[in-house]
PAKEKOL-161705 format. One record per residue (C-alpha): residue in three letters; x negated, y, z. Coordinates in steps of 0.001 Angstrom, whole numbers, plus 500000, padded with zeros to 6 digits. Each point is the difference from the previous one (the first is absolute). Layout:
+-----+--------+--------+--------+
:   r :     c1 :     c2 :     c3 :
+-----+--------+--------+--------+
: ALA :      X :      Y :      Z :
...
+-----+--------+--------+--------+
END
This chain:
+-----+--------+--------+--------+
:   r :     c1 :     c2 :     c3 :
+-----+--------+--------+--------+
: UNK : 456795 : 613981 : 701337 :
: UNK : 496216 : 499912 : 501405 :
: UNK : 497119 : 500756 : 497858 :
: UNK : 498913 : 496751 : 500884 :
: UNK : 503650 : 498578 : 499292 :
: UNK : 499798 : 501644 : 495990 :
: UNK : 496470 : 498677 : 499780 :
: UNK : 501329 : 496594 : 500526 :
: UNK : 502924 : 500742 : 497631 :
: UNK : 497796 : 501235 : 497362 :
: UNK : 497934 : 496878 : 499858 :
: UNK : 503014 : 497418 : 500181 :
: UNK : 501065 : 502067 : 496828 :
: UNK : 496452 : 499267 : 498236 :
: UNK : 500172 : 496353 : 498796 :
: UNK : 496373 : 500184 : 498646 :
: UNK : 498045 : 500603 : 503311 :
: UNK : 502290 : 497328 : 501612 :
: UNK : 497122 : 497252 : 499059 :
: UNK : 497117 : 502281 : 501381 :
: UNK : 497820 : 497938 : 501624 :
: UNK : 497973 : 502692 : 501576 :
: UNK : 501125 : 503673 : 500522 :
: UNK : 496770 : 502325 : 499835 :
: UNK : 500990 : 503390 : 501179 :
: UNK : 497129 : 502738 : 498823 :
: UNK : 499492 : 501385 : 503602 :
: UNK : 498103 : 503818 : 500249 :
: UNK : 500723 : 500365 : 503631 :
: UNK : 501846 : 502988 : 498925 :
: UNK : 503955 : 500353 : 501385 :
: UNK : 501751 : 498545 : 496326 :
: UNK : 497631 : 496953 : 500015 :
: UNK : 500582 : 499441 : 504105 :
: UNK : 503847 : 500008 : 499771 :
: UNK : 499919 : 497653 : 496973 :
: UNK : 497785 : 497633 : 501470 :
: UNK : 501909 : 500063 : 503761 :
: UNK : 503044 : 499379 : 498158 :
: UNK : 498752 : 496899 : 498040 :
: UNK : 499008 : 499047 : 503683 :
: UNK : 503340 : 499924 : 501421 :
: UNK : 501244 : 498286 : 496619 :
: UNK : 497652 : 497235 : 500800 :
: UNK : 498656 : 500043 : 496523 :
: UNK : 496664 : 497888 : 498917 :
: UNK : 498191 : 503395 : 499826 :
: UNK : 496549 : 500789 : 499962 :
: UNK : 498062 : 503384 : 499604 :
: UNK : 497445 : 501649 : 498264 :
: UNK : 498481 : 503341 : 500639 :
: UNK : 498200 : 501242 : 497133 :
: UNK : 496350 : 501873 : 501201 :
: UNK : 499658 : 502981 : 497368 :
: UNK : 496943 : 500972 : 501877 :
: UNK : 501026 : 503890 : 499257 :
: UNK : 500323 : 501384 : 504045 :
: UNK : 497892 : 499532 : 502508 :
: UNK : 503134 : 498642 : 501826 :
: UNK : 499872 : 496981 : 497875 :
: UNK : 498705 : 497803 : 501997 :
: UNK : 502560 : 500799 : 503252 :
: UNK : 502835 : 499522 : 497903 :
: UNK : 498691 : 496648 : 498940 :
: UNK : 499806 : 499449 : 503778 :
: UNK : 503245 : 501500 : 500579 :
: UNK : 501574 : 497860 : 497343 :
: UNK : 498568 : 497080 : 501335 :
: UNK : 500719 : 500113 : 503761 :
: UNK : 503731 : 500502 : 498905 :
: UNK : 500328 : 496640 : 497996 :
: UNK : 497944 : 498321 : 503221 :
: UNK : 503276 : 501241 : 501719 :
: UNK : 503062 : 499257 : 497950 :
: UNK : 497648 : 496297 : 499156 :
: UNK : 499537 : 501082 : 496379 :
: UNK : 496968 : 498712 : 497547 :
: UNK : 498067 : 503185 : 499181 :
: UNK : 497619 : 500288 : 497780 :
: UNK : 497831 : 503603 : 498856 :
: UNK : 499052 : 500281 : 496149 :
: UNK : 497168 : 502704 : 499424 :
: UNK : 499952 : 501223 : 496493 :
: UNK : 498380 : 502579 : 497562 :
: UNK : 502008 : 503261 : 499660 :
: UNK : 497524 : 501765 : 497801 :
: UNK : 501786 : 501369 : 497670 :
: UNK : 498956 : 499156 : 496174 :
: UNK : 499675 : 503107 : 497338 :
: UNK : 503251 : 500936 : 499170 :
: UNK : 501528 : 498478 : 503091 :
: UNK : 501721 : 502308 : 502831 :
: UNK : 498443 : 498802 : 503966 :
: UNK : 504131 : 499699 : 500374 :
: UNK : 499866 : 497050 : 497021 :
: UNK : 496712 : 499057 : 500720 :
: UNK : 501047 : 498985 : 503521 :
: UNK : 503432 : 498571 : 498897 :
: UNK : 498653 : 498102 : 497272 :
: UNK : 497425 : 498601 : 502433 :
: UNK : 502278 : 499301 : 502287 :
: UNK : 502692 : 498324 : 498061 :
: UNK : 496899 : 497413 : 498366 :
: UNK : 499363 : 499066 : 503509 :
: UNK : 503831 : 498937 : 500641 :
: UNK : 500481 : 498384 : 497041 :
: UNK : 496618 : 497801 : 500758 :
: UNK : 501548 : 499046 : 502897 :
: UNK : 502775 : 498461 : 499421 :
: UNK : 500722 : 496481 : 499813 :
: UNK : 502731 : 498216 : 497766 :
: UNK : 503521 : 500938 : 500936 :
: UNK : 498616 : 502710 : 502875 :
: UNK : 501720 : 503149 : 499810 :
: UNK : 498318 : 503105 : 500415 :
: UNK : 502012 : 502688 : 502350 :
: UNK : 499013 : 503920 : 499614 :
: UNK : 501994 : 502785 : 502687 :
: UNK : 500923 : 502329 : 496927 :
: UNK : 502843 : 501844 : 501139 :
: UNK : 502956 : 502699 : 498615 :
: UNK : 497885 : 502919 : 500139 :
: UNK : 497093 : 497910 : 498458 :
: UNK : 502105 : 499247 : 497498 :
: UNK : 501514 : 503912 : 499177 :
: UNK : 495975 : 501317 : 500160 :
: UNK : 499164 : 497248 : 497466 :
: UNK : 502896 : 500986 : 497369 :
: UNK : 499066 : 503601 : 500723 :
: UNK : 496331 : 499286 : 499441 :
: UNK : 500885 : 497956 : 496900 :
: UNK : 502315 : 502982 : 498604 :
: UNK : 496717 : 502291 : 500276 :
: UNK : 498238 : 497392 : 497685 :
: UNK : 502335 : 500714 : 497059 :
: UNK : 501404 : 495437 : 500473 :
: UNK : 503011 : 498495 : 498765 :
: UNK : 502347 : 497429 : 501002 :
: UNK : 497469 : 498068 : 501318 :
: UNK : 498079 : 502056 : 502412 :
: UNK : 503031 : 501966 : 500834 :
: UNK : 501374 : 496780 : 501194 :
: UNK : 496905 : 500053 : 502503 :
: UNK : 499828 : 496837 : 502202 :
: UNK : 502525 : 497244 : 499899 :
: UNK : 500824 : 498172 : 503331 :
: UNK : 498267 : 496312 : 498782 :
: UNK : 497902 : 499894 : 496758 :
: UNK : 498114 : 496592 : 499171 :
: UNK : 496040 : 500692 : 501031 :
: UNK : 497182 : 497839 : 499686 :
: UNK : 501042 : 496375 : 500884 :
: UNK : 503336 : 500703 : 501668 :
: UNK : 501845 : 503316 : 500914 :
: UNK : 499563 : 503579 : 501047 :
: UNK : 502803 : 501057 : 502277 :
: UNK : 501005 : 503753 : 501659 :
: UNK : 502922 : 498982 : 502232 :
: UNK : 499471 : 503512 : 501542 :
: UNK : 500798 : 501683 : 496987 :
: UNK : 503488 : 500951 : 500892 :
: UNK : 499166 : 501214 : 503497 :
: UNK : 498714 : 504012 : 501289 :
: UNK : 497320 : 500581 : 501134 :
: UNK : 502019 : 501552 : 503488 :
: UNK : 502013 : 496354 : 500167 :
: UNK : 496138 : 498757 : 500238 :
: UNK : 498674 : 502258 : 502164 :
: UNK : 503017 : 499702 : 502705 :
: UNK : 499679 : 495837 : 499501 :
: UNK : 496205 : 500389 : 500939 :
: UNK : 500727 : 502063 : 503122 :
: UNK : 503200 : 497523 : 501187 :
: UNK : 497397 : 497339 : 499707 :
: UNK : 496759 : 502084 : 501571 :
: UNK : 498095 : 499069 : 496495 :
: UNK : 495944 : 501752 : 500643 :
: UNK : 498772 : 500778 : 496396 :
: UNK : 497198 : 502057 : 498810 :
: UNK : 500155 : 502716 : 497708 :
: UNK : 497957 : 500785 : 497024 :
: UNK : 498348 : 503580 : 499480 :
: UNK : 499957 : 499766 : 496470 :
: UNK : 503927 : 500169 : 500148 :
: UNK : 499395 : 503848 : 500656 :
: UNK : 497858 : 500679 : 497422 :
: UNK : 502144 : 501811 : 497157 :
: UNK : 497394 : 499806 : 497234 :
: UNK : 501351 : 496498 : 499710 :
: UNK : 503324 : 500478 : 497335 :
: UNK : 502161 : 497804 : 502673 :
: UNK : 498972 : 501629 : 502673 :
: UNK : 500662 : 503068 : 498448 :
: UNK : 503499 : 498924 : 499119 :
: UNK : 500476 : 498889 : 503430 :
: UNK : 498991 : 502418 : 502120 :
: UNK : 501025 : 503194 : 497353 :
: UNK : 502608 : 499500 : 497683 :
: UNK : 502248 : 497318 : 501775 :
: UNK : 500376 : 502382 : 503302 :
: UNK : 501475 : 502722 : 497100 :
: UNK : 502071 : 498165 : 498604 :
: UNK : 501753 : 498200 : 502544 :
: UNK : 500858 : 503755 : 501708 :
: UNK : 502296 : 500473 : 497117 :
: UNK : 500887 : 496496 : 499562 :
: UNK : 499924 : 498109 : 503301 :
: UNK : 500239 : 496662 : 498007 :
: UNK : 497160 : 500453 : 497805 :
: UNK : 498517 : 496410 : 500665 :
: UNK : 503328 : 497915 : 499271 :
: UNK : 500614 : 502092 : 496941 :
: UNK : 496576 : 499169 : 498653 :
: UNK : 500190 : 496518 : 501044 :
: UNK : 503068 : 499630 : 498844 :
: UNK : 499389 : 501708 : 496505 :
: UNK : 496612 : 497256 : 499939 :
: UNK : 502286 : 497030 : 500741 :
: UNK : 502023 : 501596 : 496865 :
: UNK : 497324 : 499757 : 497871 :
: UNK : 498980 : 496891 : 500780 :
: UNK : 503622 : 499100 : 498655 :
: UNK : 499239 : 501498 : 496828 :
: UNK : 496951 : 498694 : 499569 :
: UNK : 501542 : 496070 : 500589 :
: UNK : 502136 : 500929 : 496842 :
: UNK : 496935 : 501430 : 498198 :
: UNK : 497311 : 497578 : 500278 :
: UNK : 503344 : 497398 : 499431 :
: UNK : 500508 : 501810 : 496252 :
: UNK : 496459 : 499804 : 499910 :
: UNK : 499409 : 496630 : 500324 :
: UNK : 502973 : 498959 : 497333 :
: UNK : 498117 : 502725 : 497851 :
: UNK : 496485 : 497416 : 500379 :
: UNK : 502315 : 496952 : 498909 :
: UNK : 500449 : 502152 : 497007 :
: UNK : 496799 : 501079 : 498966 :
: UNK : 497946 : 496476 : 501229 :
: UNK : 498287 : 498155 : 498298 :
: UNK : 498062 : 496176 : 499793 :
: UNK : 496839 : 502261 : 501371 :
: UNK : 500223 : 499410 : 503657 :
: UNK : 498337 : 503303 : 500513 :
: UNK : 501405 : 501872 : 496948 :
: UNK : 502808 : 502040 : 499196 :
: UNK : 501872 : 500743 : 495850 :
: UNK : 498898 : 503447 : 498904 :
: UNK : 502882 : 500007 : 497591 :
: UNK : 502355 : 498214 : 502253 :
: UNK : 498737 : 503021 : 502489 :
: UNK : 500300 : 503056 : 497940 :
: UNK : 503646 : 499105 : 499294 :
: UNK : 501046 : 501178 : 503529 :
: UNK : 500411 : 503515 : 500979 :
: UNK : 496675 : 501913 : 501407 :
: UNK : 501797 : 500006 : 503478 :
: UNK : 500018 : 495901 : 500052 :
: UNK : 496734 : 499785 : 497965 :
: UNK : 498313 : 501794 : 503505 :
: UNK : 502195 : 497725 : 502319 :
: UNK : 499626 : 496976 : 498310 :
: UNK : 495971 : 500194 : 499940 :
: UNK : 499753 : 501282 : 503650 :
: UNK : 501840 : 496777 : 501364 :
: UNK : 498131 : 498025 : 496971 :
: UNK : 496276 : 500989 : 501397 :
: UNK : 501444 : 499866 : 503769 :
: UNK : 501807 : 496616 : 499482 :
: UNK : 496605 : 498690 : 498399 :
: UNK : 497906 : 501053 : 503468 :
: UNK : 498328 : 502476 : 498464 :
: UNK : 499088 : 503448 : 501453 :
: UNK : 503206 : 502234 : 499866 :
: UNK : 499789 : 502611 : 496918 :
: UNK : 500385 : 503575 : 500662 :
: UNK : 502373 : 501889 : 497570 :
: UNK : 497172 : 501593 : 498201 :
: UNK : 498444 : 496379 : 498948 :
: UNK : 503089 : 499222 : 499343 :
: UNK : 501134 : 502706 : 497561 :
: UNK : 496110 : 499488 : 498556 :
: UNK : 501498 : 496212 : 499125 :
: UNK : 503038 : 501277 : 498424 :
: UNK : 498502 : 503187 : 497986 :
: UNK : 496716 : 498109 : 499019 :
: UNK : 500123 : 496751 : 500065 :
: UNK : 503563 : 498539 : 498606 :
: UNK : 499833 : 501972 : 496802 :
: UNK : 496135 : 498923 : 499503 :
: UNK : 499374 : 498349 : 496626 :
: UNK : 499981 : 495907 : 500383 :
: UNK : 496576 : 500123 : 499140 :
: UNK : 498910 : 502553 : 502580 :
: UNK : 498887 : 498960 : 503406 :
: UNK : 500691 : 502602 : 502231 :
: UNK : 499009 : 499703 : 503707 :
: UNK : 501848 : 500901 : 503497 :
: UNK : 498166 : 499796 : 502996 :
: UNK : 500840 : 500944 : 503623 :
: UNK : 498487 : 498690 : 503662 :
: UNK : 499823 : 495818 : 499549 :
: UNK : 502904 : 500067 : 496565 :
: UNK : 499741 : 500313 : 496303 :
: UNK : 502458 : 500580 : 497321 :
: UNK : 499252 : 497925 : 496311 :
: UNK : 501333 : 500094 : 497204 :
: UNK : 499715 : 497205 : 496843 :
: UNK : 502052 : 499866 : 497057 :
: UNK : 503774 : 500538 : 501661 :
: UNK : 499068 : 498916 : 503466 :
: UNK : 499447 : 502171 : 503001 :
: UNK : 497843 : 498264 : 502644 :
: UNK : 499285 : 500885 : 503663 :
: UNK : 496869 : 498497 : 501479 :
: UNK : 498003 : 500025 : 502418 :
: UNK : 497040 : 502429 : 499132 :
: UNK : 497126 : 497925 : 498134 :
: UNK : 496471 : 500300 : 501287 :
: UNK : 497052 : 499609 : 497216 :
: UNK : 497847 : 496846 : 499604 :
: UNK : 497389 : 499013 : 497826 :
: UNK : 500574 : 498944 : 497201 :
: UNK : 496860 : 499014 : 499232 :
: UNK : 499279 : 497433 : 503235 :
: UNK : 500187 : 496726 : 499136 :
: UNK : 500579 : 497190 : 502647 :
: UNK : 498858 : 496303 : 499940 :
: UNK : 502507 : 497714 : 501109 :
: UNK : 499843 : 496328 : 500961 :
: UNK : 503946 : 499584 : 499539 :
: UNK : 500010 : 497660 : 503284 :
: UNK : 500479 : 503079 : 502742 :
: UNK : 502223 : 503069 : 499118 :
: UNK : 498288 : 502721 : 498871 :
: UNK : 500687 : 503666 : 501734 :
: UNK : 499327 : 503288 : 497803 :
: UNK : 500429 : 502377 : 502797 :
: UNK : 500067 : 503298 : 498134 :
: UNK : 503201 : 498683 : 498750 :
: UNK : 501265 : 498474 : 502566 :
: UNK : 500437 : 496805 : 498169 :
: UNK : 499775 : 496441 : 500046 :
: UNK : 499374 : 497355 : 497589 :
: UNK : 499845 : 496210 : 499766 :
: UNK : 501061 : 496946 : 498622 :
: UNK : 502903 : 497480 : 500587 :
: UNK : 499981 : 496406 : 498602 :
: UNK : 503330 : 499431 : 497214 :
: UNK : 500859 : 497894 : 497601 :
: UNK : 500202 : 501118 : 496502 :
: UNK : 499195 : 503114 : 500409 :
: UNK : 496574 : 501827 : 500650 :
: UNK : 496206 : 499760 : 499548 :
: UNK : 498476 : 497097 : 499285 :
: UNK : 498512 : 498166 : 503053 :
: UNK : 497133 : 499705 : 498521 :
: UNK : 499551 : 503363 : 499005 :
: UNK : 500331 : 501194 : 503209 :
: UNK : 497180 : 497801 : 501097 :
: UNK : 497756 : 501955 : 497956 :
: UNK : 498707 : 503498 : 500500 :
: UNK : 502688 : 502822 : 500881 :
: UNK : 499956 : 503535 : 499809 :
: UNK : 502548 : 502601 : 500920 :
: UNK : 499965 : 503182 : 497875 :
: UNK : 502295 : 503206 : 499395 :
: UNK : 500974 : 501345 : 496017 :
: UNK : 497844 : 502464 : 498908 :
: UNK : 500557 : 499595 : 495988 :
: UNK : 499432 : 497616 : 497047 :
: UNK : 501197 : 496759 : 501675 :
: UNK : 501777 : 497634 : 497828 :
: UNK : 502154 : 496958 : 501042 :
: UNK : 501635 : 497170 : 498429 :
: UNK : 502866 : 499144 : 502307 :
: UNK : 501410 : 496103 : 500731 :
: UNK : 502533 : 499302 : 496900 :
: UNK : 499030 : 502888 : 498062 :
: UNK : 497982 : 499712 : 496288 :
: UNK : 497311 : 503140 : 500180 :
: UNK : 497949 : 501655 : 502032 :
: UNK : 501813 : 503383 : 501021 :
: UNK : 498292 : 503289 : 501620 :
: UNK : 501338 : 500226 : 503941 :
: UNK : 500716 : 503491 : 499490 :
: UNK : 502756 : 498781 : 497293 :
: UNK : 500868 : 497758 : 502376 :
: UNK : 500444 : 501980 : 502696 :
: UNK : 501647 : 502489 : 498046 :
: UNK : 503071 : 496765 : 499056 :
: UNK : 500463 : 498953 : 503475 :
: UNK : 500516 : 504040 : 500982 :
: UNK : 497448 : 500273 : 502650 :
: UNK : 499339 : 503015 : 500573 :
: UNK : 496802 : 501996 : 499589 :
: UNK : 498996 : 500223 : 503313 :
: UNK : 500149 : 496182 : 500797 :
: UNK : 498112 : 498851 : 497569 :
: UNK : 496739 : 500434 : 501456 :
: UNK : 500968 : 498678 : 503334 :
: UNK : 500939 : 496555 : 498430 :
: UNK : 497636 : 497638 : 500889 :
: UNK : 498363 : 498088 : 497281 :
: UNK : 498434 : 496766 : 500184 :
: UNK : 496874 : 498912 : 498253 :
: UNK : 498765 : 496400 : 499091 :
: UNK : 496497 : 500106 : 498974 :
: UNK : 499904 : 503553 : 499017 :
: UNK : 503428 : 499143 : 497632 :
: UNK : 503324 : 501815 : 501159 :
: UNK : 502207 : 496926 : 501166 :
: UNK : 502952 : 501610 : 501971 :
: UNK : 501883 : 503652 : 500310 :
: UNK : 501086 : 498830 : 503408 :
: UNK : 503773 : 499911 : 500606 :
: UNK : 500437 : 500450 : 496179 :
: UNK : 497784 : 497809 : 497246 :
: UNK : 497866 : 497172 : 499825 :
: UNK : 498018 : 499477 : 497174 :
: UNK : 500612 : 496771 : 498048 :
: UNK : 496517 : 498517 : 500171 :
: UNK : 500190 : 499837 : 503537 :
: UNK : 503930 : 499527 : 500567 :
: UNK : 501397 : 496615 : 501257 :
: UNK : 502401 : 497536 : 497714 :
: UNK : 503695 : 499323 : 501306 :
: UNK : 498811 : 496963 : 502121 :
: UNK : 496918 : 501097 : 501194 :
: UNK : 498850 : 501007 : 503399 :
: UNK : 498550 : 503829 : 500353 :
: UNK : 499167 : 502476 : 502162 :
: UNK : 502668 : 503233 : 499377 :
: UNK : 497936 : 503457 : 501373 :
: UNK : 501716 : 502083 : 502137 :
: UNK : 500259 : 503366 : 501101 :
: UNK : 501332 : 501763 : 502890 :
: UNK : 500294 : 503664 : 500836 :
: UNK : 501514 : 501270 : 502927 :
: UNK : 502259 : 496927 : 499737 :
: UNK : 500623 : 500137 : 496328 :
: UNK : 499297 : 498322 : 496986 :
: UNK : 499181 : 501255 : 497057 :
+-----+--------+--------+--------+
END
């Protein structure tokens, strides 16, 4: 069969691009990304390309040219994306240009569009050779899967299964022109150097190299199905009524071997940033067998690891505020603390809420910083909110980022949890319930 003939197969067999409404094929102007996007062409896909202007050769702006006059051609949409490949401290120029370029793809597409990338087989065996240097498991060993979901629809490789000869011979049948990128030859780069140095020596001894490697990646991506599946019966098991928290005790009861698997697809599953296996081991040797009373503290790029009581929480790290600020508030236009990324205002109920009166009257919006006292709706004293707080298990590091209202200078609401009797509504009565949203969620 053709190449184009098993490209055709290979997406009748993939029932989730089937919908796309848009194919957007990441187009270099280099020979992989040429041959993907001719043969999207002749399948008379809704395809459209985007060429992604690192801004790192002076050839950059001819291949945007190149790129361009190509899709005039074939009657493809084309559009050039110039980013910042600086790297960051820490960052490689090879992830810094990656990273870079991936945020640009995912930015661009729509709902349902599916992005296309010309990874091929030997791609694939320098990426699970690469990833074998690093010291990964299952997971990077498994390398890149043919479709993954990626920003607001799919990222397919249908090229994946393919050499990079069966390319090469497809572009010349066709008379393909594509550019070629210096920077390929430059060894100091790890996959160049796997490329250019290690793959020629092993594929004199083993002429089959690439499939193996592929082959042993597509393998691992089998394991890995059944891994994260344990994994995720494992997270039934250890859930709790916290939708961000996990049982300590419930945890600890598995073996060390699913306590690591279970919290990497936990944090991953959750959005966060993806833990290495030191932070990892760092939750499992510090932070499960910390005293309930201790608050220990695990912090890595954008994600932090809690802990309160017997719940483990992953969250998104918290940036300071002060305390101290307070806010006046009319009550009639939501109210936006910004540091927190946080919204507040009020919604008209029945039998439940602040007074409407009350609200007519001066309002402040504070934060807990020790001493307050509240007597909640249906309760018979005036309790501290710190014993509060303590009975409805909030943990520590919430409890100054709960917004409090004031109603002339006296503490009328804990929003999302208390409202003080003086000021709370009777059964029949019309009031105005405070609310507040973060990122989406209430407290």
């Amino acid at each position: 069969m053709s190449l184009s003939g098993q490209f055709q197969r290979l997406l009748d067999s993939l029932p989730a691009v089937h919908s796309a409404r848009t194919y957007v094929v990441a187009y270099s102007g280099g020979i992989d990304s040429h041959v993907l996007l001719h043969l999207c062409h002749l399948a008379g896909l809704p395809v459209r390309a985007v060429h992604i202007h690192h801004g790192l050769q002076a050839e950059a702006d001819h291949w945007d040219k190149h790129c361009q006059d190509v899709c005039s051609n074939l009657g493809i949409a084309y559009k050039c994306i110039h980013v910042d490949a600086d790297p960051v401290p820490g960052e490689s120029p090879e992830d810094a240009a990656r990273n870079a370029r991936y945020r640009a793809l995912e930015n661009e597409l729509r709902k349902d569009d599916v992005l296309l990338t010309a990874h091929h087989q030997h791609d694939q065996a320098e990426t699970l050779l690469l990833q074998l240097m690093r010291g990964a498991g299952p997971a990077g060993l498994a390398s890149m899967p043919i479709i993954k979901p990626f920003g607001s629809g799919y990222h397919l490789r249908p090229l994946l299964g393919f050499s990079q000869p069966l390319l090469t011979a497809y572009a010349e049948q066709h008379n393909l022109n594509w550019v070629d990128d210096p920077s390929n030859a430059d060894t100091s780069f790890d996959r160049n150097f796997v490329r250019k140095e290690v793959m020629p020596r092993l594929m004199q001894n083993w002429s089959n190299a690439n499939q193996a490697l592929s082959r042993a990646a597509s393998l691992q991506q089998d394991a890995l199905e059944v891994i994260e599946a344990m994994a995720c019966i494992d997270l039934a098991a250890v859930s709790t009524q916290q939708r961000n928290g996990i049982s300590i005790s419930k945890l600890r009861q598995l073996s060390e071997v699913r306590q690591y698997n279970v919290l990497r697809y936990w944090i991953r599953s959750a959005g966060h940033d993806k833990p290495r296996r030191n932070i990892l081991q760092e939750i499992i040797e510090s932070v499960l067998p910390a005293a309930e009373d201790a608050t220990p503290l695990v912090l890595w790029g954008n994600t932090e690891i809690r802990r309160y009581q017997d719940t483990l929480y992953v969250l998104q790290a918290l940036n300071s505020h002060e305390i101290h600020h307070v806010y006046a508030w009319d009550g009639e236009q939501p109210l936006y603390i910004d540091a927190l990324n946080l919204e507040l205002r009020l919604e008209q109920t029945l039998g439940k809420g602040l007074l409407q009166d009350a609200v007519a009257r001066r309002l402040t919006v504070r934060f807990r910083q020790g001493g307050e006292q509240l007597r909640p709706h249906a309760r018979q004293h005036m309790h501290s909110l710190k014993k509060l707080m303590q009975e409805a298990g909030i943990p520590p590091w919430q409890r100054n980022r709960i917004p409090l209202i004031y109603i002339d200078h006296q503490l009328a609401c804990v929003c999302g949890y208390w409202i003080a009797e003086a000021f709370s509504v009777g059964a029949d009565q019309q009031g105005w319930n405070p609310v507040c949203q973060n990122m989406g969620a209430r407290y």
